[in-house]
N, C-alpha and C positions, 0 to 999 in steps of 0.2 A: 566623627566617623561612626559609621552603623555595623556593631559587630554581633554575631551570632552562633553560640557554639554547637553542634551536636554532639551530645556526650551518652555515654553507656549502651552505646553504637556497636554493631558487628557492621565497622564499615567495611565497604569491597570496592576500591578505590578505581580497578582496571590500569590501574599502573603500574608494571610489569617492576621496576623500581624500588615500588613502594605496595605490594598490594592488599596489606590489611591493616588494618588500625583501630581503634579506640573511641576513634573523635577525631570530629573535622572543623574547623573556624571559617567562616565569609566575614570579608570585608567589603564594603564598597561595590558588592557586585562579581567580586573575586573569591577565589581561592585563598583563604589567609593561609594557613595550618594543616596539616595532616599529619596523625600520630598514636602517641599516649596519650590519656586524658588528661595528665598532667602538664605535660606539655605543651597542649593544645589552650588549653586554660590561662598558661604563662603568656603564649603567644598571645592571646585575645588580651588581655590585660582587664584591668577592672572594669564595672560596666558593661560589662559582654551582655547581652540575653543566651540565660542556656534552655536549650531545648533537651531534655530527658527523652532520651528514644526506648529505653525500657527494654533494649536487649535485641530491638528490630532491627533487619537489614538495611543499612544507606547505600546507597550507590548514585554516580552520576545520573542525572534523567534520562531517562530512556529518549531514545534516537529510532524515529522508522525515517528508514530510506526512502519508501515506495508507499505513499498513504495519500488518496486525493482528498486533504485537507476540507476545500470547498465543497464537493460531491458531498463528500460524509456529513455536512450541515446541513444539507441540502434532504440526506436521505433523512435525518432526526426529526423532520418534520412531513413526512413522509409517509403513506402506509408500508406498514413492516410486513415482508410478505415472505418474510424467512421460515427455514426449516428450523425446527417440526412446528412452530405457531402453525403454517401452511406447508399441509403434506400431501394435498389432493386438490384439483381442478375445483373441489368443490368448495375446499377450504377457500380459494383465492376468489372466487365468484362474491362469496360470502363478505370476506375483506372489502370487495370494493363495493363491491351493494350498500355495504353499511357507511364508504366515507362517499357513497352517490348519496344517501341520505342529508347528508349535512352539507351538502356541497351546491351550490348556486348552478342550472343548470348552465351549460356551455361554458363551464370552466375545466380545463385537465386537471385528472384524476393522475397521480405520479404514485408508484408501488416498486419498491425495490425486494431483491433479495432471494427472487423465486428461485427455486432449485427444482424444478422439475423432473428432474433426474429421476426423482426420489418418489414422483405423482406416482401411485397404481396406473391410471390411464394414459401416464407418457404426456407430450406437450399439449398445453392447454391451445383453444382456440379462439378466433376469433369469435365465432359463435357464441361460445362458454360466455365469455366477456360479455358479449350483449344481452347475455342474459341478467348482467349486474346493472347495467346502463347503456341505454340509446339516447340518454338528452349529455352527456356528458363525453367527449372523448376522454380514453383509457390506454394509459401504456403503462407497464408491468415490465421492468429491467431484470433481466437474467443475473442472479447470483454474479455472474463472469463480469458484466456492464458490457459483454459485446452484443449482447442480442435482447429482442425485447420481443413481448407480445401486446399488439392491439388489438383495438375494437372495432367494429366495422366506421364509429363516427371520426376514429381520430386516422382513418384512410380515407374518408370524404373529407376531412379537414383539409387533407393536401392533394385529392385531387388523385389519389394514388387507385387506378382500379386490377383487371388482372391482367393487361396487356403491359403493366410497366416492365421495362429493361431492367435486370441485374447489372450495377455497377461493380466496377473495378473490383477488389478486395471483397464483397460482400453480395448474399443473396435476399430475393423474398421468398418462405417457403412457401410452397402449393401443392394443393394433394392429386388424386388421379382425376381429376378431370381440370385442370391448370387452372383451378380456384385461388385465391391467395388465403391459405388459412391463419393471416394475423400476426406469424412470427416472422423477424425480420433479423438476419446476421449481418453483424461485423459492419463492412462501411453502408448497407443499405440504411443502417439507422440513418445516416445525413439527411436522403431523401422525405423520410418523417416525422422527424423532431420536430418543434418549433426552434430552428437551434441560432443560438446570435452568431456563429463566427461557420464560411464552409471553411473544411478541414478537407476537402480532396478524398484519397485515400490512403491518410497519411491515419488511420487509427480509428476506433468507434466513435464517431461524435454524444457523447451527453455533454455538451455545453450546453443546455437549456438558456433559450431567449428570455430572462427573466430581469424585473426590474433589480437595478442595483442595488438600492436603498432593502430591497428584500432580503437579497443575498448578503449583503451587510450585513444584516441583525441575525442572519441566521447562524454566518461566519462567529458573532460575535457570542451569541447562545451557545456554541460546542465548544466554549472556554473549558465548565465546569467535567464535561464528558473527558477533553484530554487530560486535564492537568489530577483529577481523580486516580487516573489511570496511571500515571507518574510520565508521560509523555508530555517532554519539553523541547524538542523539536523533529520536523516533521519534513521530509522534501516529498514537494507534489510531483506525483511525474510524468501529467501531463497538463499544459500548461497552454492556454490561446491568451489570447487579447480578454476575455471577459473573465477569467481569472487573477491575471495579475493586475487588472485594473480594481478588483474589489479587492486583492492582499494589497495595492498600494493606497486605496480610500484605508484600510483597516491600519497598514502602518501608521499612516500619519493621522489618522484620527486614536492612538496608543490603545485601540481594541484587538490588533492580530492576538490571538491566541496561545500562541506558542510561536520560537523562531521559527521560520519557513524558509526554506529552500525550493526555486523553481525551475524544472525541467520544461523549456517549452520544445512543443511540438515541433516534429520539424519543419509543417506547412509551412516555418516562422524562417526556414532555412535564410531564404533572399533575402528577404525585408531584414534581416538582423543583420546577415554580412554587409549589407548595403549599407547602413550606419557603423559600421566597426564595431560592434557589442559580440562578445563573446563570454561566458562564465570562466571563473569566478566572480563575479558583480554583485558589489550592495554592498548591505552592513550587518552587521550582526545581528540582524532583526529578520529582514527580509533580502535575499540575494540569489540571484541566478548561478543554479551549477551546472548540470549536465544540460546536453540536447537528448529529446526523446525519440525514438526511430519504431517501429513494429516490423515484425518481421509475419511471422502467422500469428492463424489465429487464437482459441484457448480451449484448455484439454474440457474444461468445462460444460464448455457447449459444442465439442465435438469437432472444431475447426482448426485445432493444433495441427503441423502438418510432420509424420512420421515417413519414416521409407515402408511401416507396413500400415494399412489400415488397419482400424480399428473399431471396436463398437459397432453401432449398425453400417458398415463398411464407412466408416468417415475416413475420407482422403486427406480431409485439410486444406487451409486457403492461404495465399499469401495477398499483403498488401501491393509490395512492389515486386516485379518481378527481379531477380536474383542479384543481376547486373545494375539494376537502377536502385537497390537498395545501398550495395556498395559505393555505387558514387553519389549519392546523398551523402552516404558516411564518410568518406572520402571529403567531401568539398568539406563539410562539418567542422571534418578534425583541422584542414588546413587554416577554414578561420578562427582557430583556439580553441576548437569545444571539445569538450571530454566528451562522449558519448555513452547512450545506454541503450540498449535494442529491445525491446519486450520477442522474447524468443522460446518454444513451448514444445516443442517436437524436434527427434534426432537428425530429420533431413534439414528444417528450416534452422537447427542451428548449423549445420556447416556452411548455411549463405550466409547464418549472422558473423559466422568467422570469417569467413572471407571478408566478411564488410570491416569487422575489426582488425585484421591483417594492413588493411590499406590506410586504413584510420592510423594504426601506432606507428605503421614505414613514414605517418609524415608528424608524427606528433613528438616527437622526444623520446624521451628515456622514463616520462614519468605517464604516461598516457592514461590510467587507471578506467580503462573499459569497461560500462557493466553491463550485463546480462540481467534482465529484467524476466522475473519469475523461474528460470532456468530451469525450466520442467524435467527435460529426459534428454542431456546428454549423454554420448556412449563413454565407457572409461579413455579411450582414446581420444575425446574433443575435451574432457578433463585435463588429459596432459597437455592438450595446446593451450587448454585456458594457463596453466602456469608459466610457461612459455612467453605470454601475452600481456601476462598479470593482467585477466578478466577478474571482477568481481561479480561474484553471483549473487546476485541478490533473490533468497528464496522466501519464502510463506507457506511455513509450514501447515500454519491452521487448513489450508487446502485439503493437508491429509487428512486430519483429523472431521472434516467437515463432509468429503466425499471420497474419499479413499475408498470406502468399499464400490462406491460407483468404478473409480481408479481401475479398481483389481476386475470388477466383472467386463469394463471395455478393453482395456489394455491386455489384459491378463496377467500371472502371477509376475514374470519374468521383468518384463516392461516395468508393471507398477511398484513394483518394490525397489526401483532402480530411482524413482522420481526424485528429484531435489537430495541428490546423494552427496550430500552436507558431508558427512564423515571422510568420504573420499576426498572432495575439494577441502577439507584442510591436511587431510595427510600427504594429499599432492604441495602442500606448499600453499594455499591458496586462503583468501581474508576472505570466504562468505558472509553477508549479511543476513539478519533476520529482519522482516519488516511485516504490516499485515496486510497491504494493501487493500486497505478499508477505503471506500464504502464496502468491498468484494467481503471482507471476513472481517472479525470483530479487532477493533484498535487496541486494545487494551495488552500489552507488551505480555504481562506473566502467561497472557494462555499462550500467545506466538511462542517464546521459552519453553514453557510447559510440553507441544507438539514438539519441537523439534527436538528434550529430551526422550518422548516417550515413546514416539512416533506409534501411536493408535488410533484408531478410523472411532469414529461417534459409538462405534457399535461395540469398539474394542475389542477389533482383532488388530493384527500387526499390520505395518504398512511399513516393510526397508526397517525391519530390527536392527540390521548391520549398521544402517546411518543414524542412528542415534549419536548423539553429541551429547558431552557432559555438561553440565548447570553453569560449570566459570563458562566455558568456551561459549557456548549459546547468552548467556547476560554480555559477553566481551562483544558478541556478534550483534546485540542490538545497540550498546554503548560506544567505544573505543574504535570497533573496526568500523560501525556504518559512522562515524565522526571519519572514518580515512575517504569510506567511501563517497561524502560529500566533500572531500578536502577540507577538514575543518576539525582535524586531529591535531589543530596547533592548538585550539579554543575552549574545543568541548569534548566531552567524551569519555572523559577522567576526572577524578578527584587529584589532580594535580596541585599545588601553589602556583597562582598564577593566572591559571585557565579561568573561565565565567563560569561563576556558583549558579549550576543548575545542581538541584541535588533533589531526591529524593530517597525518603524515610517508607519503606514498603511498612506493610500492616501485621508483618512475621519477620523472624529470621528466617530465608528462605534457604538457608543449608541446614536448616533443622528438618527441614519439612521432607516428607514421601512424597515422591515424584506425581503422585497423581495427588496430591495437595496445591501444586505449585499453581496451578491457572485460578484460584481460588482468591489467589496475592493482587492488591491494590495499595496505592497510596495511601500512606498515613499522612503525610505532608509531602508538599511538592515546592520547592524554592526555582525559584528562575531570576537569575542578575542578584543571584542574594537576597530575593525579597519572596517572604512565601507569599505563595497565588492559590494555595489551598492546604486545607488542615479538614481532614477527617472527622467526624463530630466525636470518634475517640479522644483523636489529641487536642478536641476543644478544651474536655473537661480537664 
């Protein structure tokens, strides 16, 4: 038997039971021990391997709900076209100009991350772009991944001129003389992707048409990225056929990177009821939880949908209209799925409620609905969330990332009300924290960090009232987002019993000033008991 102690630990165990300790022991993949050092020592018996933690925080591995696993490998290899590296149209020109340089011509050019928000000159154009390359098509993903900007070649790629239809959910934008200037919302991406699966207007399509064996080794390359960061499992939560065909090549070829959890799409609705699959499904490795639904669009790129406009009058878009998103949700729940809505504005969540109303009247007593992003509900769609036991699943690095964008579209009132975390637990309520990376950085202590501190990049406030404490916000990325994939029997805690995912942070982080805390990474990262990364700290 393979045992392993962690000793001279400020472990944080999230077990309400048991919740701090000394030292922790793995057997076999499990939880042996949790306690005294002493104890813990007795329990491992001779032979143990001890690990000296030197005083740093343990806690189970961090848990994001809401992280597209594949995207994020996808974006690593990728031009980085985030803020502040890129703060101007001119910055992003320059970006791709120089991966046009290396790049064989008539191959896409892929660039995530932009925030335009933040450009002096507002949304970049097509034009702009062709100023970096005409032998290469270019598309540039919005921060959000609902929107994108092209280049005039990857519009003749498909054909696309300025007479095309706006689809369902999604537009092309065009300036005053009904030009198409490049940028494309929400479901129009479908129409210009190169993309392997249509998804309808069931969500933004970036499923990129890309070979398998690609997305393999790429999936396989953001081992070192998660498990650094002390993330040990992850649910995608949006999931097609070209997805979980490359997490089930990665399963069984033992390279998946962390446990995964998959929400698929609901395009998937028929085809799944049709065979009787519904989540929870799989193993401990890889297994289907929720079904994924949208509701609007994102406060990001201006498409969330509120009862007042906002910003330069943005009304907002929905995918389905109100009544067809509830019976999606509806049929959903009756064939066993839990559900989760991606939901962003105060009008477009009272049709996510509605949709979840119909969902729990057929799903039991244990329904665990979650609200995906839960931008800006009002305190009264908070109380039906309790009501409902919704879980909110929020991301806070949002604030932190464009808050001040937040406050000058929204205004004070609105933005300081977004992902009002504090409220939903005093209501009663298990919000999660997640980062929804590729969108914001994966790395658990900064998500912690923003949703204790709640300060915009610039560091002014963004919702001081919803501030959350340091236990409740680490509970919210371990213990409770382990409820909210239903998998609070396995993981989530430093329990006996449960699967030794454990990680050794690089501080004690209840030592540390709050704006220290996004600073915290893995010293060591254990998953089934077996460490999958060690720090070149705790090499020496």
């Amino acid at each position: 038997m393979s045992t392993t102690v962690i000793t001279g630990a400020k472990v944080l165990t999230m077990d309400p039971a048991n919740p701090s300790a000394e030292a922790v022991a793995v057997r076999d993949g499990r939880i042996l021990a949790v306690g005294r050092e002493a104890d813990v020592l007795a329990a491992a018996g001779p032979g143990a391997e001890v690990v000296r933690a030197g005083g740093r925080s343990v806690l189970p591995g961090f848990i994001d709900p809401h992280n597209h696993l594949l995207s994020t490998a996808e974006t690593l290899v990728a031009v980085d076209a985030r803020y502040p590296a890129v703060g101007s149209a001119a910055d992003l020109v320059a970006a791709v100009a120089a991966e046009a340089a290396r790049t064989p011509a008539g191959q896409w050019i892929r660039a995530y991350g932009m925030d335009d928000a933040k450009y002096p000159g507002g949304r970049p154009t097509r034009a702009q772009l062709d100023e970096a390359t005409t032998e290469h098509p270019v598309i540039v993903y919005h921060v959000s991944g609902h929107q994108a900007v092209v280049n005039s070649a990857a519009l003749a790629w498909r054909g696309i001129g300025d007479d095309v239809a706006d689809p369902a959910g999604g537009s092309f934008l065009r300036d005053e003389g009904g030009r198409l200037t490049g940028m494309v919302l929400d479901s129009a991406m479908e129409l210009l992707l190169p993309v392997a699966v249509d998804i309808g207007c069931h969500g933004p399509n970036f499923h990129v048409d890309l070979p398998g064996e690609q997305l393999l080794g790429w999936l396989e390359g953001a081992r070192e990225t998660y498990l650094r960061a002390g993330v040990t499992t992850v649910c995608d939560p949006q999931v097609s056929r070209r997805e979980l065909k490359v997490y089930r090549a990665a399963h069984a070829a033992g390279t998946l990177p962390v446990r995964t959890v998959v929400m698929p799409l609901s395009h998937l609705l028929d085809e799944l009821t049709e065979v009787g699959l519904a989540g929870p499904f799989g193993d401990d490795r890889l297994r289907f939880g929720a079904m994924k639904f949208y509701c609007d669009g994102t406060l990001l790129g201006g498409t969330a949908m509120f009862d007042e406009p906002y910003g330069d009058n943005f009304t907002g878009s929905l995918y389905h209209h109100p009544d067809e998103l509830t019976d999606l949700v509806r049929r959903a729940a009756v064939a066993g799925w839990q559900v989760g809505i991606h939901t962003q504005g105060d009008r477009a969540m009272g049709y996510s409620l509605e949709a979840i109303k119909a969902a729990v009247a057929v799903s039991g007593d244990d329904a665990r609905p979650r609200i995906e992003h839960c931008g800006h509900p009002t305190p009264a769609q908070v109380r039906e969330f309790a009501s409902l036991g919704v879980i909110p699943v929020n991301q806070p690095n949002f604030l932190y990332d464009s808050g001040t964008d937040f406050v000058r579209r929204l205004g004070e009132r609105r933005a300081h009300r977004l992902q009002p975390m504090r409220e939903e637990i005093d209501a009663g309520l298990r919000p999660v924290l997640s980062s929804d990376s590729f969108v914001s950085s994966l790395r658990p202590m900064e998500t912690v960090s923003n949703a204790v501190r709640r300060r915009t990049r610039e560091d002014g406030p963004i919702g001081a009232e919803q501030t959350v404490t340091l236990e409740e916000a680490l509970r919210a990325h371990t213990i409770d987002a382990a409820y909210a994939l239903r998998m609070e029997d396995r993981i989530g805690s430093l329990t006996p019993g449960k699967l030794a995912d454990v990680v050794v942070l690089d501080a004690d982080v209840t030592a540390l000033a709050t704006d220290q805390l996004s600073g915290v990474d893995a010293w060591l990262t254990m998953l089934d008991g077996r460490v999958v990364y060690r720090s070149p700290a705790a090499s020496r």
